[in-house]
C-alpha positions as CSV (number, residue, x, y, z in Angstrom):
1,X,45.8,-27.8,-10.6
2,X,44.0,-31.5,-11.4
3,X,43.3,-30.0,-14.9
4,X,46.9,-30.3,-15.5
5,X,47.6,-33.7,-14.4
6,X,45.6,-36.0,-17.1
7,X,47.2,-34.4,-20.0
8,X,51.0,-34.7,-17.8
9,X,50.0,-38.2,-17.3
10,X,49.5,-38.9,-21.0
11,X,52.6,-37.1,-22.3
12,X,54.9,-39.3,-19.4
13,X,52.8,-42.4,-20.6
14,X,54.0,-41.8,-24.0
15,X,57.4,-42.0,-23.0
16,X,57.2,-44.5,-20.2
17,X,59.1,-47.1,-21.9
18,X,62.3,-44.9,-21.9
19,X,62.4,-44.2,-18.6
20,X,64.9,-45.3,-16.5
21,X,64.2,-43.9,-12.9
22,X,61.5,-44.1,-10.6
23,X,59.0,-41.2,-11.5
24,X,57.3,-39.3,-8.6
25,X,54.5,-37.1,-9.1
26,X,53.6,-34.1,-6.6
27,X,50.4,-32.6,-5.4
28,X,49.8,-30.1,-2.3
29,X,47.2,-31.8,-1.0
30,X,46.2,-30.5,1.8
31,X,46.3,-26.7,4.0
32,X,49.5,-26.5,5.9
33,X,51.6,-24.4,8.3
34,X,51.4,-20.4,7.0
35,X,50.0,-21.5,3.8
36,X,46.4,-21.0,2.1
37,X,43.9,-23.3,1.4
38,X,44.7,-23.7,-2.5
39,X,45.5,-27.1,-2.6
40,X,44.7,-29.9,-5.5
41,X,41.8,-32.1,-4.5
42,X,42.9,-34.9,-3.1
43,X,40.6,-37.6,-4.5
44,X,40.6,-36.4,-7.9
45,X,44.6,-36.5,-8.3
46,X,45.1,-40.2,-6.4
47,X,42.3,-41.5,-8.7
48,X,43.8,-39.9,-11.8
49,X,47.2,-40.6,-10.9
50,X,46.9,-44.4,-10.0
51,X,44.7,-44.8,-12.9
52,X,47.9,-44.1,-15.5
53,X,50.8,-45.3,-12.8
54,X,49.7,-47.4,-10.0
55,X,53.2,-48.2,-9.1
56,X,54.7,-44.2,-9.0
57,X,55.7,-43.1,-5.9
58,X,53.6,-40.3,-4.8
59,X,55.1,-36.8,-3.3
60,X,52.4,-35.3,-1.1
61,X,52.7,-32.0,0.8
62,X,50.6,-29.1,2.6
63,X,50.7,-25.8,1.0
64,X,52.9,-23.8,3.4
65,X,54.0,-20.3,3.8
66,X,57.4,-19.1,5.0
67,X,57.1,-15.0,7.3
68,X,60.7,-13.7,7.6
69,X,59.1,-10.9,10.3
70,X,57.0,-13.7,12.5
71,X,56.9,-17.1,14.4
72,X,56.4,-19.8,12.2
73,X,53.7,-22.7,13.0
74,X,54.9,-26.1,12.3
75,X,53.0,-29.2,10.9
76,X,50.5,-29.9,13.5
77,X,48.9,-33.3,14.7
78,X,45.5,-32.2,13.1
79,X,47.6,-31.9,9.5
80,X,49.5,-35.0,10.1
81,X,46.6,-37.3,11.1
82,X,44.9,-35.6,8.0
83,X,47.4,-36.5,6.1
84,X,47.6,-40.4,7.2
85,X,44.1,-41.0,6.9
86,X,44.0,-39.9,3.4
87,X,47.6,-42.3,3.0
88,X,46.7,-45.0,4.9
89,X,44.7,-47.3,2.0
90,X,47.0,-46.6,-0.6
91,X,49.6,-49.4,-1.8
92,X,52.1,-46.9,-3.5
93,X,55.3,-45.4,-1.3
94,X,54.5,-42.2,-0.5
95,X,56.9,-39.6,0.4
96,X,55.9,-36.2,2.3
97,X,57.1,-32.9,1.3
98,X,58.1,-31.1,3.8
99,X,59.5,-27.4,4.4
100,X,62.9,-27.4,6.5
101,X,62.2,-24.2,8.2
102,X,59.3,-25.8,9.6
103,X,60.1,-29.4,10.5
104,X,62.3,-28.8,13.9
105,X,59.3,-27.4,15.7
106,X,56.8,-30.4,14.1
107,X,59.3,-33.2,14.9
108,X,56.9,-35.4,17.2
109,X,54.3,-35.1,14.7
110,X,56.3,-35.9,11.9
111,X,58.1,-39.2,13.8
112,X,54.6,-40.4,14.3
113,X,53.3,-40.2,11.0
114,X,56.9,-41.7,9.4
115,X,55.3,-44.9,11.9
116,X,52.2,-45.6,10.4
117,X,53.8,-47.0,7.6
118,X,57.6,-47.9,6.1
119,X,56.5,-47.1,2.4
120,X,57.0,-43.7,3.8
121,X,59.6,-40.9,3.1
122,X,60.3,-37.3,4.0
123,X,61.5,-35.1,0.9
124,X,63.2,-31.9,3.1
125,X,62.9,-28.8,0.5
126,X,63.9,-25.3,1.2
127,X,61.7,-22.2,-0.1
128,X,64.5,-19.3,-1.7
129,X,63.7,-16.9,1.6
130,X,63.3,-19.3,4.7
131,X,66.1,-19.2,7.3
132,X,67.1,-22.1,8.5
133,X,70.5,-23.4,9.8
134,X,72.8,-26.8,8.8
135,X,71.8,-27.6,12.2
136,X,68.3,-27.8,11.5
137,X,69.4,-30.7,8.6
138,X,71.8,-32.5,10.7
139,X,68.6,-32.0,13.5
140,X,66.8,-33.3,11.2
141,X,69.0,-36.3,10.2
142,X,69.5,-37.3,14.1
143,X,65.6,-37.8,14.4
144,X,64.5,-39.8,11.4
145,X,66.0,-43.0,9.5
146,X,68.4,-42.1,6.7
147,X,67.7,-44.4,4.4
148,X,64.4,-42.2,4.3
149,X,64.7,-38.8,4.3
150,X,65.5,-37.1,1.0
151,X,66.6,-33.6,0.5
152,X,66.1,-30.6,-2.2
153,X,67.7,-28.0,-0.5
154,X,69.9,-24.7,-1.9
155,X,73.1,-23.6,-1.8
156,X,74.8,-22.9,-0.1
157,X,72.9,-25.1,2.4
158,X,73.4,-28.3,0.7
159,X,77.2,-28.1,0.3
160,X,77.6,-27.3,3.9
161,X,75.1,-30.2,5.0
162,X,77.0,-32.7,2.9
163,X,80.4,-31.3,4.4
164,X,78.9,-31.5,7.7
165,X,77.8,-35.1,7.1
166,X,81.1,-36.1,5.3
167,X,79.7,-36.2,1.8
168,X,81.5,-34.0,-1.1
Protein backbone atom coordinates (compact mmCIF):
# COMPACT_ATOMS: atom_id res chain seq x y z
CA UNK A 1 0.00 0.00 0.00
CA UNK A 2 1.45 3.88 -0.61
CA UNK A 3 1.41 4.15 3.23
CA UNK A 4 4.22 1.85 3.25
CA UNK A 5 6.40 3.32 0.79
CA UNK A 6 7.57 6.80 2.49
CA UNK A 7 8.75 5.13 5.57
CA UNK A 8 10.62 2.12 2.99
CA UNK A 9 12.04 5.02 1.24
CA UNK A 10 13.55 6.61 4.26
CA UNK A 11 14.97 3.38 5.87
CA UNK A 12 16.77 2.62 2.04
CA UNK A 13 17.81 6.37 2.07
CA UNK A 14 19.54 5.80 5.25
CA UNK A 15 21.61 3.19 3.85
CA UNK A 16 21.91 4.38 0.28
CA UNK A 17 25.52 5.08 0.52
CA UNK A 18 26.28 1.22 0.98
CA UNK A 19 24.57 0.10 -1.67
CA UNK A 20 26.15 -1.42 -4.34
CA UNK A 21 23.42 -2.55 -6.92
CA UNK A 22 20.88 -0.90 -8.70
CA UNK A 23 17.66 -0.80 -6.37
CA UNK A 24 14.27 -1.32 -8.00
CA UNK A 25 11.17 -0.63 -6.32
CA UNK A 26 7.66 -2.39 -7.14
CA UNK A 27 4.14 -1.27 -7.24
CA UNK A 28 0.94 -3.08 -8.91
CA UNK A 29 -0.23 -0.25 -10.47
CA UNK A 30 -2.78 -0.96 -12.36
CA UNK A 31 -5.95 -3.92 -12.74
CA UNK A 32 -4.72 -6.79 -14.81
CA UNK A 33 -5.57 -10.15 -16.32
CA UNK A 34 -7.81 -12.32 -13.46
CA UNK A 35 -6.80 -9.98 -10.89
CA UNK A 36 -8.84 -7.35 -8.63
CA UNK A 37 -8.83 -3.85 -8.71
CA UNK A 38 -6.50 -3.42 -5.38
CA UNK A 39 -3.73 -1.74 -6.88
CA UNK A 40 -1.36 1.22 -5.28
CA UNK A 41 -2.28 4.60 -6.81
CA UNK A 42 -0.32 5.35 -9.40
CA UNK A 43 0.43 9.04 -8.94
CA UNK A 44 0.97 8.88 -5.30
CA UNK A 45 3.88 6.08 -5.52
CA UNK A 46 5.78 7.81 -8.89
CA UNK A 47 5.64 11.07 -7.00
CA UNK A 48 6.84 9.67 -3.69
CA UNK A 49 9.20 7.41 -5.23
CA UNK A 50 11.04 9.85 -7.60
CA UNK A 51 10.98 12.31 -4.87
CA UNK A 52 13.68 10.09 -2.63
CA UNK A 53 15.39 8.15 -5.90
CA UNK A 54 14.88 9.80 -9.21
CA UNK A 55 17.41 7.53 -10.74
CA UNK A 56 15.81 3.81 -9.33
CA UNK A 57 14.53 1.72 -11.78
CA UNK A 58 10.95 1.26 -11.36
CA UNK A 59 9.11 -2.41 -11.44
CA UNK A 60 5.52 -1.80 -12.50
CA UNK A 61 2.88 -4.61 -12.90
CA UNK A 62 -1.04 -5.30 -13.00
CA UNK A 63 -2.51 -7.17 -10.21
CA UNK A 64 -3.23 -10.55 -11.83
CA UNK A 65 -4.88 -13.66 -10.80
CA UNK A 66 -3.83 -17.24 -11.81
CA UNK A 67 -7.47 -20.11 -12.15
CA UNK A 68 -6.05 -23.66 -12.42
CA UNK A 69 -9.99 -24.83 -13.46
CA UNK A 70 -10.44 -21.92 -16.29
CA UNK A 71 -9.09 -20.00 -19.47
CA UNK A 72 -6.84 -17.43 -18.47
CA UNK A 73 -7.11 -13.71 -20.09
CA UNK A 74 -3.90 -12.30 -21.05
CA UNK A 75 -2.65 -8.63 -20.83
CA UNK A 76 -4.83 -6.84 -23.15
CA UNK A 77 -4.26 -3.68 -25.46
CA UNK A 78 -6.55 -1.64 -23.14
CA UNK A 79 -3.97 -2.55 -20.07
CA UNK A 80 -0.92 -2.09 -22.13
CA UNK A 81 -1.83 1.33 -23.61
CA UNK A 82 -2.83 2.06 -19.88
CA UNK A 83 0.23 1.19 -18.84
CA UNK A 84 2.34 3.40 -21.48
CA UNK A 85 0.53 6.39 -21.02
CA UNK A 86 1.14 6.41 -17.42
CA UNK A 87 5.16 5.37 -18.51
CA UNK A 88 5.56 7.50 -21.19
CA UNK A 89 6.78 11.02 -19.30
CA UNK A 90 8.99 9.38 -16.95
CA UNK A 91 12.92 9.57 -17.36
CA UNK A 92 13.63 6.40 -15.06
CA UNK A 93 13.93 2.59 -16.86
CA UNK A 94 11.12 0.98 -16.20
CA UNK A 95 10.65 -2.65 -16.15
CA UNK A 96 7.11 -4.45 -16.32
CA UNK A 97 6.21 -7.30 -14.23
CA UNK A 98 4.78 -9.71 -15.90
CA UNK A 99 3.05 -13.25 -15.04
CA UNK A 100 4.50 -16.19 -17.34
CA UNK A 101 1.40 -18.11 -17.44
CA UNK A 102 -0.07 -15.18 -19.02
CA UNK A 103 2.36 -13.64 -21.42
CA UNK A 104 2.24 -16.28 -24.48
CA UNK A 105 -1.46 -15.34 -25.13
CA UNK A 106 -0.59 -11.29 -24.67
CA UNK A 107 2.58 -11.38 -26.91
CA UNK A 108 1.55 -8.70 -29.56
CA UNK A 109 0.52 -6.46 -26.84
CA UNK A 110 3.52 -6.91 -24.94
CA UNK A 111 6.03 -6.47 -28.20
CA UNK A 112 4.31 -3.24 -28.71
CA UNK A 113 4.57 -1.74 -25.51
CA UNK A 114 8.50 -3.05 -25.16
CA UNK A 115 8.56 -0.31 -28.61
CA UNK A 116 7.55 2.69 -27.07
CA UNK A 117 10.56 3.00 -25.39
CA UNK A 118 14.20 1.12 -24.85
CA UNK A 119 14.43 2.18 -21.04
CA UNK A 120 12.03 -0.68 -21.01
CA UNK A 121 12.31 -4.30 -19.48
CA UNK A 122 10.07 -7.32 -18.92
CA UNK A 123 10.61 -9.06 -15.34
CA UNK A 124 8.92 -12.75 -16.21
CA UNK A 125 7.78 -14.07 -12.51
CA UNK A 126 5.87 -17.21 -11.78
CA UNK A 127 3.00 -17.36 -9.03
CA UNK A 128 3.58 -20.95 -6.71
CA UNK A 129 0.25 -22.55 -8.70
CA UNK A 130 0.30 -21.39 -12.41
CA UNK A 131 1.13 -23.98 -15.09
CA UNK A 132 3.22 -23.07 -17.48
CA UNK A 133 5.80 -25.06 -19.52
CA UNK A 134 9.86 -24.29 -20.40
CA UNK A 135 8.41 -23.73 -23.63
CA UNK A 136 6.43 -20.88 -22.71
CA UNK A 137 10.23 -19.22 -21.40
CA UNK A 138 12.12 -20.20 -24.35
CA UNK A 139 8.58 -18.77 -26.30
CA UNK A 140 9.08 -16.14 -24.53
CA UNK A 141 12.85 -15.62 -25.13
CA UNK A 142 12.29 -16.11 -29.06
CA UNK A 143 9.92 -12.93 -29.12
CA UNK A 144 11.63 -10.29 -27.07
CA UNK A 145 15.40 -8.93 -26.90
CA UNK A 146 17.49 -10.74 -24.35
CA UNK A 147 19.40 -8.28 -23.10
CA UNK A 148 15.79 -7.22 -21.70
CA UNK A 149 13.81 -9.65 -20.34
CA UNK A 150 14.53 -10.69 -16.78
CA UNK A 151 13.28 -13.71 -14.92
CA UNK A 152 12.06 -14.71 -11.19
CA UNK A 153 10.83 -17.94 -11.88
CA UNK A 154 10.71 -21.38 -9.45
CA UNK A 155 12.16 -24.45 -9.52
CA UNK A 156 12.18 -26.52 -11.03
CA UNK A 157 11.29 -24.23 -13.94
CA UNK A 158 14.37 -22.16 -13.76
CA UNK A 159 16.89 -25.01 -13.82
CA UNK A 160 15.32 -26.50 -16.76
CA UNK A 161 15.01 -23.04 -18.60
CA UNK A 162 18.76 -22.40 -18.09
CA UNK A 163 19.53 -26.07 -19.26
CA UNK A 164 17.36 -25.53 -22.14
CA UNK A 165 19.12 -22.23 -22.94
CA UNK A 166 22.71 -23.68 -22.11
CA UNK A 167 23.17 -21.83 -18.82
CA UNK A 168 24.03 -24.04 -15.55
Amino acid sequence: SLETVRPSLELLEDVKQHLRQPVWINADILPGPNGNNAVVDAKGFLDTVTSFFPNVTLSLGWTTGWHPDKHNKGYDWMMVKEMAQICNTLSQPVTFPVRAALVRQSISELCWLMQQSDRYSLTIWTGKEDVYSVEDLLYIRENFDKSRVYYDILEPQNSEFKKAIGVE
